[in-house]
ChimeraX commands (.cxc) that place a marker at each C-alpha (Angstrom):
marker #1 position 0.00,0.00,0.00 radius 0.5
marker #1 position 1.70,3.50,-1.14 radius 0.5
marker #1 position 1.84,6.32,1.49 radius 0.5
marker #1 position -0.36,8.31,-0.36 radius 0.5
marker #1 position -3.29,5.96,-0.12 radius 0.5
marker #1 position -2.17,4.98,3.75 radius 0.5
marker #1 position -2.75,9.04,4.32 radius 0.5
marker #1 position -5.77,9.27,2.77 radius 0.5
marker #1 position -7.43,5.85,4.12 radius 0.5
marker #1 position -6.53,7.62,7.69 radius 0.5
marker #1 position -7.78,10.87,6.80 radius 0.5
marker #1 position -11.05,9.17,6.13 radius 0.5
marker #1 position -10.89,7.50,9.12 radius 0.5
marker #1 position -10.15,10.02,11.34 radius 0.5
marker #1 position -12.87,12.20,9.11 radius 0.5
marker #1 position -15.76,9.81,10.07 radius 0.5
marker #1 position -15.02,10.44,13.77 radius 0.5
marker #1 position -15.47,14.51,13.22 radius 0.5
marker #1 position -18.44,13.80,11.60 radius 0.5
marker #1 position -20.38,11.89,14.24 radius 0.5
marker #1 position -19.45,8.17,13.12 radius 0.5
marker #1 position -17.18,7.29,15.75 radius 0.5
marker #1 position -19.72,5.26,17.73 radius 0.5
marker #1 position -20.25,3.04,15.02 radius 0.5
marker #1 position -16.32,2.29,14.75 radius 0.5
marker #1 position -15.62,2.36,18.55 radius 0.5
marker #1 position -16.90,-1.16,19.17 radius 0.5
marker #1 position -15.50,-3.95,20.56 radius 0.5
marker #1 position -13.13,-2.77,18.46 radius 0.5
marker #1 position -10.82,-1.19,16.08 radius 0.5
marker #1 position -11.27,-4.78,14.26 radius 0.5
marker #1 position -9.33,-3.25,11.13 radius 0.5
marker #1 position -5.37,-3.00,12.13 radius 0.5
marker #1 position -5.24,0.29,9.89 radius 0.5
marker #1 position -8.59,1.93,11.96 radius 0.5
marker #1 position -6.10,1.30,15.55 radius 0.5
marker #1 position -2.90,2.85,13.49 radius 0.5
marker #1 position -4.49,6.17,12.84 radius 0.5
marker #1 position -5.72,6.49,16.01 radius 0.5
marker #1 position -2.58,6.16,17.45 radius 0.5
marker #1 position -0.71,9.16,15.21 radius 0.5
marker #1 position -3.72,11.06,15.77 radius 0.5
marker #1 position -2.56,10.52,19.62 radius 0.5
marker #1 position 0.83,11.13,19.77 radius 0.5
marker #1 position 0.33,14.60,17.49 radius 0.5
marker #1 position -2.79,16.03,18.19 radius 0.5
marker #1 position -2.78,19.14,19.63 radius 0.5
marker #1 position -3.20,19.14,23.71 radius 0.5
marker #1 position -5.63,22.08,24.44 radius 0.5
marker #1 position -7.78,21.90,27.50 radius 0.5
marker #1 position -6.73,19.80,30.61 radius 0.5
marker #1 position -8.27,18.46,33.82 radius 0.5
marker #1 position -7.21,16.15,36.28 radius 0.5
marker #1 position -9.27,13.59,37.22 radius 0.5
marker #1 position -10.57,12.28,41.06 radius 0.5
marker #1 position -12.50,10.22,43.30 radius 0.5
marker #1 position -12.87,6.83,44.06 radius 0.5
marker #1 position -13.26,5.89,40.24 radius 0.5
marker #1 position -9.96,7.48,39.93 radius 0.5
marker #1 position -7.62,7.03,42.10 radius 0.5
marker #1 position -4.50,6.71,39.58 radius 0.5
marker #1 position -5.41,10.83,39.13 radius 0.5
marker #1 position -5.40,11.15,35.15 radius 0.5
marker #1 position -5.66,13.85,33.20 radius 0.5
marker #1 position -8.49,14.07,30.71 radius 0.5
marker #1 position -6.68,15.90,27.69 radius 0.5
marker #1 position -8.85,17.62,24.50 radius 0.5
marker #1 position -7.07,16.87,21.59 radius 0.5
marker #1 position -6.94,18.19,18.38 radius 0.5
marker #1 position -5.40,17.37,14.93 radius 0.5
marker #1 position -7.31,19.03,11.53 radius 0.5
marker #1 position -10.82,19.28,12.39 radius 0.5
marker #1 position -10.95,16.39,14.38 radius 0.5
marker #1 position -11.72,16.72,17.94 radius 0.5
marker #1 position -11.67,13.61,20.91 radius 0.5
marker #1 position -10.37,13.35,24.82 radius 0.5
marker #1 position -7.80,11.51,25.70 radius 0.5
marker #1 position -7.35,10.14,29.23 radius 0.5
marker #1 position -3.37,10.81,30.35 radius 0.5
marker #1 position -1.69,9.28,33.44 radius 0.5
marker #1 position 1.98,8.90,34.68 radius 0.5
marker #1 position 1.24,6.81,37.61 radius 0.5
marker #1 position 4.66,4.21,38.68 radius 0.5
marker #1 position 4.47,3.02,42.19 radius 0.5
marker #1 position 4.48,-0.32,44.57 radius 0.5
marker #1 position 1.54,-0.10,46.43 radius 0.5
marker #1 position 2.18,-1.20,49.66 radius 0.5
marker #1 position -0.85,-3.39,49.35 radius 0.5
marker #1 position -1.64,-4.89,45.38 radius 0.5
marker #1 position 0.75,-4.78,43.65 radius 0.5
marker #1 position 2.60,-2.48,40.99 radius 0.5
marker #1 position 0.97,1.00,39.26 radius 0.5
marker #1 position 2.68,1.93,36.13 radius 0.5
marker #1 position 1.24,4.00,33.09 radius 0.5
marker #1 position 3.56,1.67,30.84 radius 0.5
marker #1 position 1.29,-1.06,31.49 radius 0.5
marker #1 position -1.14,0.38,29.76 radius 0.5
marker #1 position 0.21,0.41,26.51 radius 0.5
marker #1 position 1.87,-2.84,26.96 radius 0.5
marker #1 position -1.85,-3.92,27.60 radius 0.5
marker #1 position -2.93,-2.15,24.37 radius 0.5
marker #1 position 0.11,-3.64,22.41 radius 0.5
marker #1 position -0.93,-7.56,23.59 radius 0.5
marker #1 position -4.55,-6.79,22.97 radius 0.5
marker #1 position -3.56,-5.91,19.45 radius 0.5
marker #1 position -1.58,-8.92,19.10 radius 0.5
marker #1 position -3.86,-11.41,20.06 radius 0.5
marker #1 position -6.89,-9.64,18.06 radius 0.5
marker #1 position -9.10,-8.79,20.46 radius 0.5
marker #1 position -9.65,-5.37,20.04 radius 0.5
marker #1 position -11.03,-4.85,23.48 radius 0.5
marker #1 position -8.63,-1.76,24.72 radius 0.5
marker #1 position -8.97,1.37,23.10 radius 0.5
marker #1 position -5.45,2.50,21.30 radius 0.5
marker #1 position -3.30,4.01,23.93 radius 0.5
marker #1 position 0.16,5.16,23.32 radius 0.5
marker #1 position 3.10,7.34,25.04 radius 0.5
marker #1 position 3.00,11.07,25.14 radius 0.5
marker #1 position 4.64,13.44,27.30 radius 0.5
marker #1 position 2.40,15.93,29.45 radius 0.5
marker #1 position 3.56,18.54,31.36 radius 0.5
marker #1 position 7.34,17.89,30.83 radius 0.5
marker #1 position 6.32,14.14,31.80 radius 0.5
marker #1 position 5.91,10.96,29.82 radius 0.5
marker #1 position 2.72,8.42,30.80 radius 0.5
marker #1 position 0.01,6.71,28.92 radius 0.5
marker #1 position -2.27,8.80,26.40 radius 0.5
marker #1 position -5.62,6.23,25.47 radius 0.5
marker #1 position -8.17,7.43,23.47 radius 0.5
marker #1 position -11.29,8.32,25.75 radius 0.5
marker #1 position -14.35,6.39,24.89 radius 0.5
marker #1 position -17.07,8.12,23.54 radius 0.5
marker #1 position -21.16,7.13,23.79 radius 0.5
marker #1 position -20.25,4.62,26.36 radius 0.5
marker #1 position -21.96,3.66,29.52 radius 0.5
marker #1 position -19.82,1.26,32.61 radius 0.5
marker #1 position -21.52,-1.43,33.80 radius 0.5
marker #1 position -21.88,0.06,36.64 radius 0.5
marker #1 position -23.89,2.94,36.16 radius 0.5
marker #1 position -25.87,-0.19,33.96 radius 0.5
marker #1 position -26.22,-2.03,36.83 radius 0.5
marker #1 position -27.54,1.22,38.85 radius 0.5
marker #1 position -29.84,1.69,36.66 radius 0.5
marker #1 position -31.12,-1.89,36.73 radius 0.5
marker #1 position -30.82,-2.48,32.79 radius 0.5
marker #1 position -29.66,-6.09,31.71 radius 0.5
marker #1 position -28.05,-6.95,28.29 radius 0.5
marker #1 position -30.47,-6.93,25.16 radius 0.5
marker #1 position -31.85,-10.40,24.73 radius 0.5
marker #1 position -30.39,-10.52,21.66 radius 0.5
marker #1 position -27.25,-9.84,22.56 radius 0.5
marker #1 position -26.69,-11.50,25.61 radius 0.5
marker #1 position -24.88,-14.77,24.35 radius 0.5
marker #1 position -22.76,-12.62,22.28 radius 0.5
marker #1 position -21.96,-10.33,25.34 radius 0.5
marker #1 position -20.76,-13.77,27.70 radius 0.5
marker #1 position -18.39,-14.53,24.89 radius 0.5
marker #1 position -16.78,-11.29,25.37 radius 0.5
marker #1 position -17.12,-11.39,28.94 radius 0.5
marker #1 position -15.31,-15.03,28.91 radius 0.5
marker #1 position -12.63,-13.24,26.59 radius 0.5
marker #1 position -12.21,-10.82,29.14 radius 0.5
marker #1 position -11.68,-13.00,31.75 radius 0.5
marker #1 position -8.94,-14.83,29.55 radius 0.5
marker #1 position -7.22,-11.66,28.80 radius 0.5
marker #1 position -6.95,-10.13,31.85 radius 0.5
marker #1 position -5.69,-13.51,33.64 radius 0.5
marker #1 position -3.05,-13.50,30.77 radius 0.5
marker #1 position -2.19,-9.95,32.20 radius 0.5
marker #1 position -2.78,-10.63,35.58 radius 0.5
marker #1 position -5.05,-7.88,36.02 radius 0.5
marker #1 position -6.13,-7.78,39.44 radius 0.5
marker #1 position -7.75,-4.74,39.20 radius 0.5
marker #1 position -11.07,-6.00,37.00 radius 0.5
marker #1 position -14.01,-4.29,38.13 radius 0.5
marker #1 position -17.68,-3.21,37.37 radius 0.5
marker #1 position -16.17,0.39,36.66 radius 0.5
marker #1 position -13.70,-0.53,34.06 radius 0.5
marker #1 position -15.95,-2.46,31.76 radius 0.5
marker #1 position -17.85,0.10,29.64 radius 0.5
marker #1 position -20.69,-0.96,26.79 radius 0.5
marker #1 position -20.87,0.87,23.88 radius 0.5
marker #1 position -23.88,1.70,22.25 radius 0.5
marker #1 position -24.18,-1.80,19.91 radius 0.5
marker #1 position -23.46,-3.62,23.92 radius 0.5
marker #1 position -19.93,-4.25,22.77 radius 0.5
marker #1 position -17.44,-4.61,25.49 radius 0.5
marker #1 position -14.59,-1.83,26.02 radius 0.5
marker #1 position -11.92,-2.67,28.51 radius 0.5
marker #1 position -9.79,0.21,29.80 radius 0.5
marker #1 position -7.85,0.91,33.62 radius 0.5
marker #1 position -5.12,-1.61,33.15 radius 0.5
marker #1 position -1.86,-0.04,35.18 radius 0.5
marker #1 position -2.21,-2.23,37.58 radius 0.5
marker #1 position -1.42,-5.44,35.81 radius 0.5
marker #1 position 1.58,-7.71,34.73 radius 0.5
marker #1 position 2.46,-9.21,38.29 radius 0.5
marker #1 position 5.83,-11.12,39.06 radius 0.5
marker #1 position 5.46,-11.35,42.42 radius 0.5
marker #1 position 2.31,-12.07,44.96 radius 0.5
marker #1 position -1.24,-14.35,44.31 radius 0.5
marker #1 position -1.59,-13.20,40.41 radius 0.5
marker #1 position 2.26,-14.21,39.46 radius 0.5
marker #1 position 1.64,-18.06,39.28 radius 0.5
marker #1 position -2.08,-18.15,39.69 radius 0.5
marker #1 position -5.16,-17.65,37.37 radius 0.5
marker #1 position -7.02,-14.42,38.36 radius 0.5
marker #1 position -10.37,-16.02,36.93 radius 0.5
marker #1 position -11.01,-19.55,35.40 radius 0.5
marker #1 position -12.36,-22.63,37.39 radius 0.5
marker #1 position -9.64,-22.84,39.37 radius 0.5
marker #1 position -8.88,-18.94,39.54 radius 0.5
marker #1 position -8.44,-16.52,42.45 radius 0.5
marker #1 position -11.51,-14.51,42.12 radius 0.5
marker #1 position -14.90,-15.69,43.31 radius 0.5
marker #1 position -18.64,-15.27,43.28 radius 0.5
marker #1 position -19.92,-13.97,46.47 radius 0.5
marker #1 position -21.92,-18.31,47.08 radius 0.5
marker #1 position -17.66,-19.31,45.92 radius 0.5
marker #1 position -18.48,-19.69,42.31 radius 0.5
marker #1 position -15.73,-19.33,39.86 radius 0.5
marker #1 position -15.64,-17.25,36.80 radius 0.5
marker #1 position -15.18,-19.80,33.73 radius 0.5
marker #1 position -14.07,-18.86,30.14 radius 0.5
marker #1 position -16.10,-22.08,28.68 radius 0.5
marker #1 position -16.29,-20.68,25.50 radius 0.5
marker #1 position -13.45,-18.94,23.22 radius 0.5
marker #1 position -12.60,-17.74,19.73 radius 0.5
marker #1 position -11.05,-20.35,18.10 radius 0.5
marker #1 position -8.78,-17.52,16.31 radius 0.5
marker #1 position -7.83,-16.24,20.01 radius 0.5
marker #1 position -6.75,-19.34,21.12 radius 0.5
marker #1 position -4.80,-20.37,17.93 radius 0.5
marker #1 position -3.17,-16.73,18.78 radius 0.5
marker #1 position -2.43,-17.54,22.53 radius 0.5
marker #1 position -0.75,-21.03,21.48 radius 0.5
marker #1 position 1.93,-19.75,18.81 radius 0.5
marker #1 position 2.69,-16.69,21.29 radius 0.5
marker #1 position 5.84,-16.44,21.64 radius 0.5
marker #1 position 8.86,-14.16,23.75 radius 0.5
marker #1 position 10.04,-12.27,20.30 radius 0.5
marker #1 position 6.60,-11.44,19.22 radius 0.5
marker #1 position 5.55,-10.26,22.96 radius 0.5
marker #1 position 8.57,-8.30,22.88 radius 0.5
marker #1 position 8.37,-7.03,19.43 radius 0.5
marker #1 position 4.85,-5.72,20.49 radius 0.5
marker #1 position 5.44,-4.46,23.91 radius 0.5
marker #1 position 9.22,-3.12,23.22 radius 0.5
marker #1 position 10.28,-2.02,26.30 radius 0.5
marker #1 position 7.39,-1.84,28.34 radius 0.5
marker #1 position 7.53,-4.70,29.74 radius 0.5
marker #1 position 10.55,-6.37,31.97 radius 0.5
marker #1 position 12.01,-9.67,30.76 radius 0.5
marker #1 position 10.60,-10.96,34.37 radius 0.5
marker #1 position 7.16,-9.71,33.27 radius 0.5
marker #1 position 7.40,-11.35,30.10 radius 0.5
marker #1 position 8.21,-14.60,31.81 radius 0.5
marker #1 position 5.73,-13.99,34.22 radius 0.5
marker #1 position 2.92,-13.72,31.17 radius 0.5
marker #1 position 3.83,-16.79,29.59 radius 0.5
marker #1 position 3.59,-18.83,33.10 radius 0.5
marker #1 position 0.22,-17.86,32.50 radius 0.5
marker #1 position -0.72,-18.17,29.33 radius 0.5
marker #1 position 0.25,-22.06,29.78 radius 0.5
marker #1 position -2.28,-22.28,32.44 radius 0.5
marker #1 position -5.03,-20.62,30.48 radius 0.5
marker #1 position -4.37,-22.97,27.66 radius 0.5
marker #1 position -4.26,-25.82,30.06 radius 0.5
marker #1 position -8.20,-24.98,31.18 radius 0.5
marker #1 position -8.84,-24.47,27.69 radius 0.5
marker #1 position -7.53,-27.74,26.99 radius 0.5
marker #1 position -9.75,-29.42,29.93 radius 0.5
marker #1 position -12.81,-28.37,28.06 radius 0.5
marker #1 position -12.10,-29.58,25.47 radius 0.5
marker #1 position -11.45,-33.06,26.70 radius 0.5
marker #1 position -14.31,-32.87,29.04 radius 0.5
marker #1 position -16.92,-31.19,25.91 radius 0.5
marker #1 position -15.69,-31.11,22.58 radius 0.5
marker #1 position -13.67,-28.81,20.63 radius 0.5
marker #1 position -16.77,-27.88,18.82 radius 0.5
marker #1 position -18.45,-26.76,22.34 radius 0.5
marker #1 position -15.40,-25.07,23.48 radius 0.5
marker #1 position -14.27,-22.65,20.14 radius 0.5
marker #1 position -16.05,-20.86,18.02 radius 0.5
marker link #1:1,2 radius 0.2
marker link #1:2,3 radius 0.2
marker link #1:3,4 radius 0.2
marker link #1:4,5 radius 0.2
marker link #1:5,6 radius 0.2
marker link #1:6,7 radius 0.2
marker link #1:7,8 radius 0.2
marker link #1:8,9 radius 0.2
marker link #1:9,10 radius 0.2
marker link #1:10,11 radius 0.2
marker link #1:11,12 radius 0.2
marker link #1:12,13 radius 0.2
marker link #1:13,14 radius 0.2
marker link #1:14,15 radius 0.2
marker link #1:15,16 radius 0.2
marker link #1:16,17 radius 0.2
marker link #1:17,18 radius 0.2
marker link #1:18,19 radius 0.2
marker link #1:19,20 radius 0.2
marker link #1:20,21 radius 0.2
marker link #1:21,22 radius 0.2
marker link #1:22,23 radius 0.2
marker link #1:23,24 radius 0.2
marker link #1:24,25 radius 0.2
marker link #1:25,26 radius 0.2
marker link #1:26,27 radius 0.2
marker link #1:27,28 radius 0.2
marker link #1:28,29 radius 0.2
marker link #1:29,30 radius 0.2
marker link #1:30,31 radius 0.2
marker link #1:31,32 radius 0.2
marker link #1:32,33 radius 0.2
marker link #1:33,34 radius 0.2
marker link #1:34,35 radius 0.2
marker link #1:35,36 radius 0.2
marker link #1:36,37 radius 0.2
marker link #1:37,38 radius 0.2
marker link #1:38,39 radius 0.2
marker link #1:39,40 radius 0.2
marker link #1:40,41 radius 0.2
marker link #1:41,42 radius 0.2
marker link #1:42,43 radius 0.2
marker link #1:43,44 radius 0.2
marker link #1:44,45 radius 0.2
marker link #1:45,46 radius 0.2
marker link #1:46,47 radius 0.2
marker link #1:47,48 radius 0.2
marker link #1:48,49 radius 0.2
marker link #1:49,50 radius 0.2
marker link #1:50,51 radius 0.2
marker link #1:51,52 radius 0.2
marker link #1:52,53 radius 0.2
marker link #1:53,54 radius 0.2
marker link #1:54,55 radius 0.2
marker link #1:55,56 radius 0.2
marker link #1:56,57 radius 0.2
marker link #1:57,58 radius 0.2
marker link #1:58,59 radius 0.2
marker link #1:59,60 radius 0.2
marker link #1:60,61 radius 0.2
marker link #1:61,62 radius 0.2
marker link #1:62,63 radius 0.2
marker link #1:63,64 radius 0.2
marker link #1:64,65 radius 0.2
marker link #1:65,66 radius 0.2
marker link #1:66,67 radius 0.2
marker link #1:67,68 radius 0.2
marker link #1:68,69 radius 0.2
marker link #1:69,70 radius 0.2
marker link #1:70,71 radius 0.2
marker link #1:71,72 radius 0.2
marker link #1:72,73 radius 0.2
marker link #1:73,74 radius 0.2
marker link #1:74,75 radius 0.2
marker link #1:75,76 radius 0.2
marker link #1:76,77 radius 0.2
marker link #1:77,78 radius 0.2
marker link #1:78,79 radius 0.2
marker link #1:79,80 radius 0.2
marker link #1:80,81 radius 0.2
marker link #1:81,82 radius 0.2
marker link #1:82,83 radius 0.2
marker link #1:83,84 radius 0.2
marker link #1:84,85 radius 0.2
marker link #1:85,86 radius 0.2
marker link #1:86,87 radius 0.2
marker link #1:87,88 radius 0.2
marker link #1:88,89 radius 0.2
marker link #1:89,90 radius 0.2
marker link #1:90,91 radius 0.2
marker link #1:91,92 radius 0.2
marker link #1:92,93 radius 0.2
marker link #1:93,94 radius 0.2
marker link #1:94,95 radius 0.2
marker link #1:95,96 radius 0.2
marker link #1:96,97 radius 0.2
marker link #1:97,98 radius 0.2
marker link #1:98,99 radius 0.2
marker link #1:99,100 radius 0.2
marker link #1:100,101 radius 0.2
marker link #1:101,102 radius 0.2
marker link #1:102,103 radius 0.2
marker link #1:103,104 radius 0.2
marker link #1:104,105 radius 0.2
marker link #1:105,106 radius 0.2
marker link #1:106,107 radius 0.2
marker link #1:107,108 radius 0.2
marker link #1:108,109 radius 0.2
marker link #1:109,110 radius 0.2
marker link #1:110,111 radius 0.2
marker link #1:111,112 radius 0.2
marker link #1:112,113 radius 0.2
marker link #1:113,114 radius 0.2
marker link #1:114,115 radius 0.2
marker link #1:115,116 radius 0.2
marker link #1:116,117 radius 0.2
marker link #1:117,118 radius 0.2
marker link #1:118,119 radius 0.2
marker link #1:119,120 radius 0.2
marker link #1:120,121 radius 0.2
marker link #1:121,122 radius 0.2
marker link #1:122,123 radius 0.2
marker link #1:123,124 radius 0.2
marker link #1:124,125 radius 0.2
marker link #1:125,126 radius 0.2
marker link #1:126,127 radius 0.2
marker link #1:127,128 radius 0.2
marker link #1:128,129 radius 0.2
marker link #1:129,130 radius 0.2
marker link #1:130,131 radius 0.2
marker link #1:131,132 radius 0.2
marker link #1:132,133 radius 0.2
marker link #1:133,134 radius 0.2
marker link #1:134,135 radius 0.2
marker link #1:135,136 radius 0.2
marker link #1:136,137 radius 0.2
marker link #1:137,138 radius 0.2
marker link #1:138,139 radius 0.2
marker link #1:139,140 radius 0.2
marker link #1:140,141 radius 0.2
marker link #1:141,142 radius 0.2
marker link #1:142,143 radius 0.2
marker link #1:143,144 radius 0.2
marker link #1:144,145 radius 0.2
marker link #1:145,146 radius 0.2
marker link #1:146,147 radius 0.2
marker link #1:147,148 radius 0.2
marker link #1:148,149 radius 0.2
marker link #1:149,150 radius 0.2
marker link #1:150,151 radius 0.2
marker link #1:151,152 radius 0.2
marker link #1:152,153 radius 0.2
marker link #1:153,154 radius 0.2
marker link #1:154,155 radius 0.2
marker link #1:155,156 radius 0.2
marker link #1:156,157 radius 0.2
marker link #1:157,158 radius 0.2
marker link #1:158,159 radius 0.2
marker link #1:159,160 radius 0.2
marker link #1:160,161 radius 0.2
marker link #1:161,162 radius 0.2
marker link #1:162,163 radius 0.2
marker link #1:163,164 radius 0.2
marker link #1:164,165 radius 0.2
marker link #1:165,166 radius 0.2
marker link #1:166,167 radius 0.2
marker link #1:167,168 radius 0.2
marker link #1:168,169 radius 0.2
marker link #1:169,170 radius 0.2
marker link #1:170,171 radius 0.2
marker link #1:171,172 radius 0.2
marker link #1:172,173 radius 0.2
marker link #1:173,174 radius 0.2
marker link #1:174,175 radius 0.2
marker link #1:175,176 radius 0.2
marker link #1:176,177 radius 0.2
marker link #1:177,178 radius 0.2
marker link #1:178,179 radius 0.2
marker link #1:179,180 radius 0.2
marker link #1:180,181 radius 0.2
marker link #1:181,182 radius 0.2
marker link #1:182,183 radius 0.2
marker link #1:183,184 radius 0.2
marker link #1:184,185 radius 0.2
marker link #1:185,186 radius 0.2
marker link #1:186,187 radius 0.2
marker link #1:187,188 radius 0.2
marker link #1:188,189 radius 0.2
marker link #1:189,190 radius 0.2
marker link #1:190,191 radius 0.2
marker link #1:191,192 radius 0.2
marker link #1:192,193 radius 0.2
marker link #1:193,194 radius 0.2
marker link #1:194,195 radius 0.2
marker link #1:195,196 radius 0.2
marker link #1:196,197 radius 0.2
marker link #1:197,198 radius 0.2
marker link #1:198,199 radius 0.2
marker link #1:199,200 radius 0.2
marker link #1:200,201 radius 0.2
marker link #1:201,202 radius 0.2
marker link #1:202,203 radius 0.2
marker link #1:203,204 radius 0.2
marker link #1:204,205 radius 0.2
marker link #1:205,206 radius 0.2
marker link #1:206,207 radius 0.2
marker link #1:207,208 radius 0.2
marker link #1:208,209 radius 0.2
marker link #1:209,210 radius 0.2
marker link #1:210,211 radius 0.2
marker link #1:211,212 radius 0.2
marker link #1:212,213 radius 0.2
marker link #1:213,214 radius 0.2
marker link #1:214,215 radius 0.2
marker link #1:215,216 radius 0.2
marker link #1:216,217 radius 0.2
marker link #1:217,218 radius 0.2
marker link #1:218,219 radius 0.2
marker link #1:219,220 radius 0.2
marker link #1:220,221 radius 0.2
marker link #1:221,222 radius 0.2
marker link #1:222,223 radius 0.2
marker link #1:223,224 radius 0.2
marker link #1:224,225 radius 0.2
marker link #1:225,226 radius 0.2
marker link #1:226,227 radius 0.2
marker link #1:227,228 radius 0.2
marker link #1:228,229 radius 0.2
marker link #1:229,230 radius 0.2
marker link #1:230,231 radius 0.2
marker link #1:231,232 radius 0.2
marker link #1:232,233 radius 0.2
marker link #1:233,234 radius 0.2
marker link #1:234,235 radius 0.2
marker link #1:235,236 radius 0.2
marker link #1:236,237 radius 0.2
marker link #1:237,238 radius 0.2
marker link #1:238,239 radius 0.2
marker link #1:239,240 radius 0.2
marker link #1:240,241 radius 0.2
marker link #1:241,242 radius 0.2
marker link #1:242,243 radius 0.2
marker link #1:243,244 radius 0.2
marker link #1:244,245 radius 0.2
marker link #1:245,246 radius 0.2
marker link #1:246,247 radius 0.2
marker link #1:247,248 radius 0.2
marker link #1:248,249 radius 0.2
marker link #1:249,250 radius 0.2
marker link #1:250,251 radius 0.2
marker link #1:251,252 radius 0.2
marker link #1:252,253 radius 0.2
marker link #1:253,254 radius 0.2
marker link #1:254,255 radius 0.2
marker link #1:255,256 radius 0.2
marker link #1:256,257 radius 0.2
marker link #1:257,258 radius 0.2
marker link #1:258,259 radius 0.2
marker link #1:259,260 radius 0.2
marker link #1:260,261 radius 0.2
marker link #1:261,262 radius 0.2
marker link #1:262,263 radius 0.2
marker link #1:263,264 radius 0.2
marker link #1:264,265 radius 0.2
marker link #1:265,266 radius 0.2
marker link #1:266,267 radius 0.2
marker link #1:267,268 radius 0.2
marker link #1:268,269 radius 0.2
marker link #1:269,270 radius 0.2
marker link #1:270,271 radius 0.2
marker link #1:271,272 radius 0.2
marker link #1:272,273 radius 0.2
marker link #1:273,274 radius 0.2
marker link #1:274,275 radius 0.2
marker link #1:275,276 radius 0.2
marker link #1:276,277 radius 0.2
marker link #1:277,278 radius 0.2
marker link #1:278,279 radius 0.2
marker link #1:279,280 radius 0.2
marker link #1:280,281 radius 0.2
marker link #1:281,282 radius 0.2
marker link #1:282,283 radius 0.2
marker link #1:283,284 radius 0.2
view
């Protein structure tokens, strides 16, 4: 593909989102590779106008909610530069973020919302795109409104997919909050800085699955029964150079390490479905 019609295939892109469109291609996501590209130069050069920092319980990292502007396109962006060891959970670090973006991208889920890094304020962090016509599950919750019928038993596949990716991560941090639904119900995962652990219960240990760390208030577990057959093809042939490739150096060869101790356990409850159901009950 020449650079001229790479430019202009983004231009379009990034047009569609001026004109009102950008709910339709903000879904469970940026399913084409070139969609997630442009996104990302129109984050790292868009102009930063208008800034606020974020608080409150729903954000305790403190980010900065950034208006950004490149042309006559206009979007947020959500900025943070959190690194710390939290005395209690684990690491906080803004790189995680876009290592979380990069695997995401990898494995073809298109769950987490391009992020990239951008200095602020004479600082580097994590600059994601800020999701538009979205609603978190739990102000859905609050407002006691279920999933569509119709889309219910597409929504548990992405909620088992969710589960899968964030034990891959080790993402301790899943919560009600950080699952938003877009408009279509399609699933948009963002808040993942506290990930990637080496140490502690989420190091060696599934943070969901049937035998994972993270329960139903009766002691349930939360299963991924059901998976894309293309996901799990993608989590088998993994492997330390492409990680790397992805993640460059936002991840720790420790961390890496630490991802693919998990990864083999995720296949290995895949795997036990399969035995115990059928490939054809298990992928899809």
């Amino acid at each position: 593909m020449s650079i001229r019609i790479t430019l202009r295939l983004v231009a379009v892109i990034l047009a569609l989102a001026a004109a009102g469109f950008a709910a339709t291609m903000i879904q469970v996501g940026f399913k084409d590779t070139t969609e997630g590209a442009a996104w990302e130069e129109f984050l790292r050069m868009a102009r930063i106008g208008d800034s606020v920092q974020l608080g409150g319980p729903e954000a305790t990292t403190r980010p900065w909610k950034l208006t950004l502007t490149k042309g006559d396109v206009t979007r947020f962006g959500l900025w943070k530069d959190i690194d710390l060891d939290l005395e209690q959970g684990g690491p906080d670090r803004w790189r995680y973020e876009i290592a979380a973006y990069r695997l995401d991208v990898l494995l073809g889920l298109g769950m987490v919302p391009p992020t990239v890094e951008r200095a602020f304020q004479g600082r580097w962090g994590s600059l994601q795109l800020w999701m538009g016509d979205t609603e978190s599950l739990k102000a859905r919750m609050a407002r006691g409104v279920d999933i569509r019928a119709d889309k219910r038993e597409d929504w548990n596949r992405k909620a088992y997919l969710e589960r899968a990716f964030d034990s891959l991560i080790a993402n301790g941090d899943r919560n009600v909050s950080n699952i938003l639904i877009g408009a279509d119900e399609s699933m948009i995962l963002i808040d993942h800085s506290r990930t990637f652990w080496t140490e502690g219960p989420f190091a060696k240990t599934l943070i969901f699955g049937v035998s994972g760390l993270k329960r139903t208030a009766d002691g349930a577990p939360y299963p991924f029964p059901k998976l894309s057959r293309a996901f799990v093809e993608k989590l088998r042939t993994l492997d330390a150079k492409s990680v790397r490739d992805a993640v460059k150096s936002r991840l720790t060869g420790s961390e890496i390490q630490a991802l693919f101790t998990r990864r083999d356990l995720v296949l290995k409850e895949i795997d036990a479905f399969i035995r115990e159901r059928g490939e054809a009950e298990v992928l899809y």
